[in-house]
C-alpha positions in Angstrom: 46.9 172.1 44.4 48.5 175.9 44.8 47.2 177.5 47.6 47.2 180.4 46.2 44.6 179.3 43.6 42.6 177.3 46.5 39.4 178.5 48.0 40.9 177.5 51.5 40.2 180.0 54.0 41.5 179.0 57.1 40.0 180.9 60.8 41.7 181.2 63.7 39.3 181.7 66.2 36.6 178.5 66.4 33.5 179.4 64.8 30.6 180.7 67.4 28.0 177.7 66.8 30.7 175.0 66.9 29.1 172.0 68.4 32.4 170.0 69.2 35.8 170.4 68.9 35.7 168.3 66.2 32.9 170.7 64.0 35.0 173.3 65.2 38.2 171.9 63.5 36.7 171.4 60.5 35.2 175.0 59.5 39.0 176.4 60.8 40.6 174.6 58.4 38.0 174.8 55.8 36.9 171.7 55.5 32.9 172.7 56.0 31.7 176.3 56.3 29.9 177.6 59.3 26.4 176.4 57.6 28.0 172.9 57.5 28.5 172.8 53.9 31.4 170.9 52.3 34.2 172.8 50.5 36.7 171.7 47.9 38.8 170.3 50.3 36.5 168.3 52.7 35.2 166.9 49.5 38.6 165.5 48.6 38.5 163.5 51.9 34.8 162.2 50.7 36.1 160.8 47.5 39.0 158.8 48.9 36.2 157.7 51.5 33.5 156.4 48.5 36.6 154.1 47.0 36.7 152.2 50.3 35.1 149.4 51.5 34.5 148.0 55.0 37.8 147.7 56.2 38.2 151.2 56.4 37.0 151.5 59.6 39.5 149.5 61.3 42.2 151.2 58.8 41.9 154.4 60.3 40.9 153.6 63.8 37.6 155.2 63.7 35.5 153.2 66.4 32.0 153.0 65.0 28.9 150.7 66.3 27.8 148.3 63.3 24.1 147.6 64.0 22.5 144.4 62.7 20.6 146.3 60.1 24.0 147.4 57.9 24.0 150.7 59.5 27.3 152.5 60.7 27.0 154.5 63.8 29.7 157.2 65.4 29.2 157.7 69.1 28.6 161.7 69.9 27.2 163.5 72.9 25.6 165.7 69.8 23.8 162.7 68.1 20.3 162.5 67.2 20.3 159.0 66.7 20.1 156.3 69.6 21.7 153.1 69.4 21.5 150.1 71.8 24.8 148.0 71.7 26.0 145.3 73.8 29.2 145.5 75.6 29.9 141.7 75.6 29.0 140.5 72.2 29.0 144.3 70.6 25.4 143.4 69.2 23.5 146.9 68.1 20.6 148.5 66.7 18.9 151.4 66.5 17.1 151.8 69.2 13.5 151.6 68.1 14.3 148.5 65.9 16.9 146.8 68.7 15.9 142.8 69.7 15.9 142.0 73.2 15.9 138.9 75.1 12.0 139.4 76.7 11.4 137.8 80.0 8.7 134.9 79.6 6.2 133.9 82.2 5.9 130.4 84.0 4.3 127.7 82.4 0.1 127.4 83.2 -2.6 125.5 82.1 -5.0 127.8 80.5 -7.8 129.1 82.7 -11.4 129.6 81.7 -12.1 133.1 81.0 -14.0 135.0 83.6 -16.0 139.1 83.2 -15.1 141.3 85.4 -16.3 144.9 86.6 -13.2 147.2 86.3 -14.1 150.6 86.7 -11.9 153.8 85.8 -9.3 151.3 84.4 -8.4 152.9 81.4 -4.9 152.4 81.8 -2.7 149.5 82.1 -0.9 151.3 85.7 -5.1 151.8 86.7 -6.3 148.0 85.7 -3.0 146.7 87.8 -3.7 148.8 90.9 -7.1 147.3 90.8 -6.5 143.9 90.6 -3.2 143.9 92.4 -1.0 142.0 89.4 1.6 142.7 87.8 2.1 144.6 84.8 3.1 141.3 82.5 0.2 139.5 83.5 -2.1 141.6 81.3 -2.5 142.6 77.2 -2.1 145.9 75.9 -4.5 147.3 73.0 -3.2 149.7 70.8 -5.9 150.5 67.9 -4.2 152.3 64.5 -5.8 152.9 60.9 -3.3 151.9 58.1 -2.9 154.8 55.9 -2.9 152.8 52.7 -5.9 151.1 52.7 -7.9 152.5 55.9 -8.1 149.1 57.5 -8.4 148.9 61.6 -5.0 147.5 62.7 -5.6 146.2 66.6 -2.0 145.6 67.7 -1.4 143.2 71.3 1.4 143.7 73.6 2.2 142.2 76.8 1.2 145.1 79.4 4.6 145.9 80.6 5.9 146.8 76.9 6.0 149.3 74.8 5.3 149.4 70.8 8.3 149.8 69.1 6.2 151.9 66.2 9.3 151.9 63.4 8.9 147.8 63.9 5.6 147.6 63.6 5.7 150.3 60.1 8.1 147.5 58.5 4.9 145.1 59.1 2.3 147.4 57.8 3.3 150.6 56.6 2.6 153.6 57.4 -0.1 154.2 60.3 -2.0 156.4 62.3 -4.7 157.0 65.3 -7.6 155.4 65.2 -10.9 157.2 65.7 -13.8 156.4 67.8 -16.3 155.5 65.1 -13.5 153.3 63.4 -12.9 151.4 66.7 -16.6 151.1 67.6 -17.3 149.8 64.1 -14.9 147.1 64.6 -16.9 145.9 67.9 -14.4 147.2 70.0 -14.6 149.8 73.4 -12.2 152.1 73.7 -9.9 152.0 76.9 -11.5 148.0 77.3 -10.9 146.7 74.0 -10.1 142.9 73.4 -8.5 141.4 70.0 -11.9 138.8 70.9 -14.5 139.0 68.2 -13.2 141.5 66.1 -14.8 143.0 62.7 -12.9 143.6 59.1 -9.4 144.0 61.7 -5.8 143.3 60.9 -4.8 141.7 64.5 -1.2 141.6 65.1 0.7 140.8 68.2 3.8 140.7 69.7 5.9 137.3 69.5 5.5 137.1 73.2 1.9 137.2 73.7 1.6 133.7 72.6 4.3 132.2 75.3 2.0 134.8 78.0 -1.1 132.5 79.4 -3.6 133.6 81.6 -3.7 137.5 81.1 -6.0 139.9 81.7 -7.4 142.2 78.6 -10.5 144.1 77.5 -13.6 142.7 77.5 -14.9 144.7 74.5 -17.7 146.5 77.3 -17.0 149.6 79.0 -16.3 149.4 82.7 -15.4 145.5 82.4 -12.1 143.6 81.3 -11.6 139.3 80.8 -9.5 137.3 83.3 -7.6 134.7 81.2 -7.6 135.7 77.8 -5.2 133.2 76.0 -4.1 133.3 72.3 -5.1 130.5 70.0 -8.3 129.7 72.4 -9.9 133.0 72.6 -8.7 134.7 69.7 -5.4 134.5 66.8 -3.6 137.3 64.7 -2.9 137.1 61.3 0.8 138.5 61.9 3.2 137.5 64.8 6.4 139.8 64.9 8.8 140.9 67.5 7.0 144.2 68.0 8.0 145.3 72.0 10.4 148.6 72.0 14.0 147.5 73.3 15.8 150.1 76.2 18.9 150.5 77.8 19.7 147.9 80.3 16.6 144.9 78.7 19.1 141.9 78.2 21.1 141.4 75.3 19.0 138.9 72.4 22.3 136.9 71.8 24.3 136.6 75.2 23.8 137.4 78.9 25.4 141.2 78.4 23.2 144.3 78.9 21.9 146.3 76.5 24.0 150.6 76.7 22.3 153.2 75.0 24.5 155.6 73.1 23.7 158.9 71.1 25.3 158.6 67.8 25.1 159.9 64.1 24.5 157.6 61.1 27.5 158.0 59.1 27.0 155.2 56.3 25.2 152.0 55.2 27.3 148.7 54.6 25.5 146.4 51.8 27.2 143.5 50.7 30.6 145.6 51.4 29.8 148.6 49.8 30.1 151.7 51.7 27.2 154.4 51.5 29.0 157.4 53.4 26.7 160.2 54.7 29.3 163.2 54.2 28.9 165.9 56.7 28.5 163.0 59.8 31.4 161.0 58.5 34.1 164.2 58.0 33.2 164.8 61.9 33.3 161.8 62.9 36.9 161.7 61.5 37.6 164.9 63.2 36.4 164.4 66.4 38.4 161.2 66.3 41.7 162.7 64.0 42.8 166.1 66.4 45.1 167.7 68.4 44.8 170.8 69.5 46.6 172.5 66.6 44.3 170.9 64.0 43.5 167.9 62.3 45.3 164.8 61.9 43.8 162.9 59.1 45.4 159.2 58.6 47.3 159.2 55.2 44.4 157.0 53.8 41.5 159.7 54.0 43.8 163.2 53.8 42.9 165.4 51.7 46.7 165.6 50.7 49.7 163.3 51.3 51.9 166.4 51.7 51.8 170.1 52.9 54.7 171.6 51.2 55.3 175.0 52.4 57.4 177.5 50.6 59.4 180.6 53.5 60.3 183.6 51.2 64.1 183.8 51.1 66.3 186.8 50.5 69.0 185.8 49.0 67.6 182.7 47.1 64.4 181.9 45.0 62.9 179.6 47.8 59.6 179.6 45.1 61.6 178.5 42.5 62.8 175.5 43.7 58.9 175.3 45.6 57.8 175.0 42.2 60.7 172.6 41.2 59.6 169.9 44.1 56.0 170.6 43.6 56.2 169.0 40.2 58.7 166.5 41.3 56.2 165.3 43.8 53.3 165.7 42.4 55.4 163.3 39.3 56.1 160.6 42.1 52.5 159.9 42.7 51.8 162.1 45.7 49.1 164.6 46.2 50.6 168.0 47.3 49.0 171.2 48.8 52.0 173.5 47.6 51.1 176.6 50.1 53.1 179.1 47.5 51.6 182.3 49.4 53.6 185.0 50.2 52.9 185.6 53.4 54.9 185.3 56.6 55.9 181.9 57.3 53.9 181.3 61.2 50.7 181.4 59.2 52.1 178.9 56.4 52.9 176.5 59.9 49.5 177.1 61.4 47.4 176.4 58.2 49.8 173.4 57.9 49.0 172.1 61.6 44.7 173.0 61.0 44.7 170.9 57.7 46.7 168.2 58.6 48.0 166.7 55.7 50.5 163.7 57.1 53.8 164.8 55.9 55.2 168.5 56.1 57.9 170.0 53.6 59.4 172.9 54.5 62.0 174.9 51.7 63.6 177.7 53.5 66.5 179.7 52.8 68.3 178.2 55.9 67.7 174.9 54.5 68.8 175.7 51.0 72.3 177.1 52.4 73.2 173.1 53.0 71.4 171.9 50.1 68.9 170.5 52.8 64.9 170.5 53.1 63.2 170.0 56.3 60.7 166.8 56.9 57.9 166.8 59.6 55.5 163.9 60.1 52.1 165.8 61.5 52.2 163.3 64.4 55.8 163.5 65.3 57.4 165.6 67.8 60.4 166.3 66.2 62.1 167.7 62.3 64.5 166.4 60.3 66.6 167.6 57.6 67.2 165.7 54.4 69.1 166.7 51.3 68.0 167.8 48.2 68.8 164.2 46.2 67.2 162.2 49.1 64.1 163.5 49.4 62.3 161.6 47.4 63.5 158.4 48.8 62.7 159.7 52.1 59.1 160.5 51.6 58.9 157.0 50.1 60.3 155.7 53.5 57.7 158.0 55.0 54.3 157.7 53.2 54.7 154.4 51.7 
């Protein structure tokens, strides 16, 4: 590609709403726009991206959290996602579908049930104040309408969890509120209500409320709750899932380790190797892992280009002549080339070189030419070398290969 004929418009001042360096990277050296758009160029990077497969990751040193559920996750203080990963055993998930190894409760032998007056305990923190227990020890009622069909969906979770409500949609589908007149028709009291002696309800409980004897739950009465409600005696559910909402620091489901929370961005879906890749998240990913501060540094297997080759006006000789001469010859040996064949002063070519970030550098320049010579820079490497005309090829070889 001539640059001359690109749409590349490089910035040298960081846009005013970048995020991250990273964000910021990628509108100066046009690979988004300021509205997060992809141009030409960042869409060259997403093409070489889509012919890859799961390896890639590993290839280019990108550290991503792969969650159980085939999603790809990039850590970033800007993420809108939330993960749960563990340390030890580098299990993840998102967050509101993570397992988690629950705490159960001591054996007991069932207990008969027992009524009790309980008043003002609407709450779960209320009905444990009252009768001095602990949170575990009771069952928590949470009454929903599914959308599809209008049926009373009465969900059961041990009082010190939380509904995970994304695990419980993959149960049921979609879900909302119940009213009043749709709980009372089902038999039920709101703020006292039991799964016991239900009408026309879907009952569906968490996988722990069956290994949880003895607890305390709604009586179905206002003002009262049930000592000793225990499933299978006093009541069953037609579905039994993991349901409870996972959180940093619960105990890792498949070792001892604890459960970090981390802030990410989905960047792409693995399925049965294939690679799903979410374009804007992934080129930032990249960048936010791949810069320096002069610019980007790509690995050779996602850049844009395998060479910058960057053309100084001469004086004395046609530097652009023989530009156009290596351009071909490169371009003929199998390597992409962003030929930069402006004419413009040669510190800008060496800054837009540096922002882009393509792994090898070519520089023709009269000085050069003089001694038959080219100069070679590696966008990593400290230092330049000079290699002749008749070599280079051979030398890029050694280089990019």
């Amino acid at each position: 590609m001539r640059f001359s004929k690109s749409d590349i418009k490089t910035l040298r001042n960081a846009p005013s709403n970048a995020r991250t360096e990273g964000f910021g990277w990628l509108v100066r050296a046009s690979y988004l726009t300021r509205e997060n758009e992809i141009t030409d160029l960042g869409q060259r990077v997403i093409t070489r991206l889509q012919e890859k497969d799961n390896s890639l990751f590993e290839d280019i040193s990108l550290p991503v959290i792969k969650t159980e559920h085939g999603e790809i996750h990039f850590a970033i203080s800007t993420g809108k996602a939330r993960v749960l990963q563990c340390p030890k055993c580098q299990y993840a998930a998102r967050k509101d579908l993570a397992r988690f190894a629950k705490e159960r409760l001591p054996a007991e032998e069932p207990l008969p049930t027992e009524k009790l007056l309980t008043p003002n305990c609407h709450t779960i923190d209320t009905l444990t104040d009252f009768l001095n227990i602990p949170p575990q020890k009771t069952a928590k009622a949470i009454m929903l309408t599914r959308k599809s069909d209008k049926k009373l969906v009465f969900v059961v979770v041990r009082g010190d969890m939380q509904l995970s409500e994304a695990k419980l949609k993959a149960h049921i589908g979609d879900f909302e509120p119940a009213t009043y007149e749709e709980i009372s028709a089902s038999g039920a009291s709101a703020g006292f209500a039991s799964p016991i002696g239900l009408k026309n309800t879907l009952i569906i409980v968490d996988d722990l409320i069956p290994q949880s004897p003895n607890l305390v739950a709604g009586a179905n009465e206002d003002e009262y709750h049930l000592l000793n409600v225990n499933y299978g005696r006093d009541y069953t559910a037609e579905v039994i899932a993991d349901l409870a909402k996972a959180d940093e620091g619960d105990p890792c489901p498949n070792c001892d380790g604890k459960l970090e929370l981390f802030k990410t961005d989905l960047i792409a879906e693995s399925d049965e190797n294939k690679l799903k890749i979410y374009p804007e998240k992934f080129l930032q990913a990249l960048a936010e892992k791949h810069h320096d501060k002069k610019g980007l540094t790509f690995p050779a297997l996602v850049a844009p280009f395998d060479i910058y080759l960057l053309v100084i006006p001469g004086r004395k000789i046609n530097t652009f002549a023989v530009g156009n001469e290596y351009y071909e010859k490169l371009q003929n040996a199998g390597y992409s080339v962003l030929y930069d064949d402006r004419d413009t002063r040669a510190g800008s070519k060496f800054t837009d070189a540096d922002f882009i970030g393509a792994p090898l550098r070519i520089t023709i320049g009269e000085r050069g030419l003089k001694e038959n010579n080219l100069e070679l820079k590696l966008r990593l490497a400290d230092n330049k070398e000079m290699i002749a005309l008749d070599a280079l090829l051979n030398r890029v070889d050694e280089l990019l290969g």
